[in-house]
Every structure is written in structure tokens, then in C-alpha cells.
C-alpha positions, 0 to 999 in steps of 0.5 A: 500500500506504501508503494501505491500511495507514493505511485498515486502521489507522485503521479498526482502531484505532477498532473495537477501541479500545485506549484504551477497553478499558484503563480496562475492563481496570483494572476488572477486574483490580483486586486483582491483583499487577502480574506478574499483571496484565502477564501476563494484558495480554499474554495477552488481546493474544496471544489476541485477535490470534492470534483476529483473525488467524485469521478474517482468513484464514479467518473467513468458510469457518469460520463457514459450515462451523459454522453460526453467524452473525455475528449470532448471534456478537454477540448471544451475546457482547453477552449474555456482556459485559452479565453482566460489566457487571452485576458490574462496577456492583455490585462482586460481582467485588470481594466475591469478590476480597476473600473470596478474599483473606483467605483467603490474607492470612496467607501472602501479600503484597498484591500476590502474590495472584491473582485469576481469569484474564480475559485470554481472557474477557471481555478477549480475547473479546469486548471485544479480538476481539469481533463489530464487530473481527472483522466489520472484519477479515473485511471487510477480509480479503474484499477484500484478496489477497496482498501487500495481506492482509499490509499489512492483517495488518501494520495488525492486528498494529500495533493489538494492540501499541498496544493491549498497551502500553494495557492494561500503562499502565493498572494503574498509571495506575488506582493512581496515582487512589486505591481510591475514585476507582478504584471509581466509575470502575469503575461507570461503566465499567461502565454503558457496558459494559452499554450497549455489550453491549445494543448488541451484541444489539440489533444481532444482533437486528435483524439476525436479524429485521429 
């Protein structure tokens, strides 16, 4: 059980990358308070773990039943995280923000304000339970029964807490470098954000046709 909770583990870790999604998350949460910001960290952790949790146990009879594939999935998510890249690049999200700000700049301290929710999306879907975590989880699941589901369960739930504790780190860490050097680490993230996204329908893409 040891060797398979350090297989799942590893292979878990790589695949949702919690040191990956924490710069992106960064991005996107700039301008919030930091209440706001741990709160939408624990959400997009919860959210996505709940997500992960629920299609190890029955992913695959709940796809079937709807229909959908999983290639299907990826494209549709690729094509969500490419709209989010393109506004990470060009700082629309920011314009937006800056708006809305002052608005409220009156009646309201810096870090008060509130900017939108992305704690479910693009956060916990699909950058945390996206098309490749989900496909590794279901794998996993598919091939592990009863006590040896729960030690590949136990290795999820070991990933999502690395990961909260990523995404709680890295507001701070993110402030600590300045609104300069934080925005042109926001476009190149945003860069490889696209990319990934390309990849994701690609993939679904050749999949479907191939």
C-alpha cells in the first residue's frame, strides 16, 4: 500500500501541479483583499477535490450515462482556459478590476474590495480538476478496489492540501515582487496558459479524429 500511495502521489502531484497553478492563481486574483483571496484558495481546493473525488468513484458510469467524452471534456475546457489566457496577456481582467474599483474607492479600503469569484472557474475547473487530473484519477480509480481506492483517495486528498497551502503562499509571495514585476509575470503566465489550453484541444482533437 506504501508503494501505491507514493505511485498515486507522485503521479498526482505532477498532473495537477500545485506549484504551477499558484503563480496562475496570483494572476488572477490580483486586486483582491487577502480574506478574499484565502477564501476563494480554499474554495477552488474544496471544489476541485470534492470534483476529483467524485469521478474517482464514479467518473467513468457518469460520463457514459451523459454522453460526453473525455475528449470532448478537454477540448471544451482547453477552449474555456485559452479565453482566460487571452485576458490574462492583455490585462482586460485588470481594466475591469480597476473600473470596478473606483467605483467603490470612496467607501472602501484597498484591500476590502472584491473582485469576481474564480475559485470554481477557471481555478477549480479546469486548471485544479481539469481533463489530464481527472483522466489520472479515473485511471487510477479503474484499477484500484477497496482498501487500495482509499490509499489512492488518501494520495488525492494529500495533493489538494499541498496544493491549498500553494495557492494561500502565493498572494503574498506575488506582493512581496512589486505591481510591475507582478504584471509581466502575469503575461507570461499567461502565454503558457494559452499554450497549455491549445494543448488541451489539440489533444481532444486528435483524439476525436485521429
Amino acid at each position: 500500500m506504501i508503494t501505491l500511495f507514493i505511485s498515486a502521489f507522485v503521479t498526482f502531484f505532477l498532473v495537477i501541479d500545485p506549484l504551477g497553478c499558484a503563480p496562475i492563481y496570483a494572476g488572477l486574483s490580483r486586486g483582491a483583499g487577502p480574506a478574499q483571496r484565502r477564501a476563494m484558495a480554499l474554495r477552488a481546493t474544496l471544489i476541485a477535490g470534492a470534483i476529483l473525488i467524485v469521478f474517482a468513484i464514479i467518473g467513468e458510469p457518469l460520463l457514459h450515462a451523459l454522453g460526453i467524452s473525455l475528449d470532448a471534456f478537454r477540448i471544451a475546457g482547453g477552449i474555456m482556459l485559452f479565453l482566460i489566457a487571452l485576458e490574462m496577456v492583455f490585462e482586460k481582467r485588470t481594466e475591469r478590476r480597476e473600473g470596478r474599483a473606483e467605483e467603490i474607492a470612496k467607501r472602501a479600503e484597498a484591500e476590502h474590495r472584491e473582485i469576481e469569484d474564480i475559485s470554481v472557474f477557471p481555478m477549480a475547473i479546469p486548471m485544479i480538476a481539469g481533463p489530464g487530473s481527472i483522466a489520472t484519477v479515473m485511471l487510477f480509480a479503474s484499477h484500484n478496489h477497496g482498501l487500495a481506492l482509499v490509499t489512492v483517495l488518501g494520495a488525492l486528498i494529500t495533493v489538494m492540501i499541498l496544493m491549498a497551502l500553494a495557492l494561500l503562499a502565493a498572494g503574498p509571495i506575488m506582493r512581496v515582487l512589486g505591481a510591475r514585476i507582478e504584471a509581466v509575470i502575469t503575461r507570461m503566465l499567461g502565454v503558457i496558459l494559452a499554450a497549455l489550453a491549445t494543448q488541451f484541444v489539440v489533444d481532444g482533437l486528435k483524439a476525436s479524429f485521429g
